[in-house]
Phi, psi and omega in degrees: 000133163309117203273167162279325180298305191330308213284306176281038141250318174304329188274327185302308185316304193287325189109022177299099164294162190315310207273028199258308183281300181319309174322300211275323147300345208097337176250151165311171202263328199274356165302304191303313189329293179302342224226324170258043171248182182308314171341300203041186203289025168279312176318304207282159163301158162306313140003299190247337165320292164331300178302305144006262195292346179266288197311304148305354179291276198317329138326338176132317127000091160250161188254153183232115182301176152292134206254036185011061177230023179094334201267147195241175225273142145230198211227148195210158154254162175287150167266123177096000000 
């Protein structure tokens, strides 16, 4: 599942401002605001998770699970 660190390392990796990515999903500003709070994206529909999460995908963004070895889940760039 998509984290809230996740989603703001992921806007950090590109230089992505919040209204830059609401832009770029498709969602409102104050969606991206929630989904990168205390909350994360658990709060938000499955939906604007998706829209979310494609839309930094398409970008360049890969999300990397946990690899339940103690290391928690992060974010990469694509290679190339």
């Amino acid at each position: 599942m998509l984290t809230a660190v996740q989603i703001r390392a992921a806007r950090a990796l590109l230089g992505w401002s919040q209204p830059a990515l609401a832009a770029a999903a498709a969602v409102s500003l104050p969606t991206i605001v929630r989904m990168e709070g205390q909350q994360g994206p658990g709060r938000s529909s499955a939906t604007n998770v998706h829209a979310v999460q494609t839309a930094l995908e398409n970008a360049g963004v890969v999300f990397i699970p946990s690899a339940g070895d103690g290391a928690g889940p992060g974010v990469r760039l694509k290679q190339g």
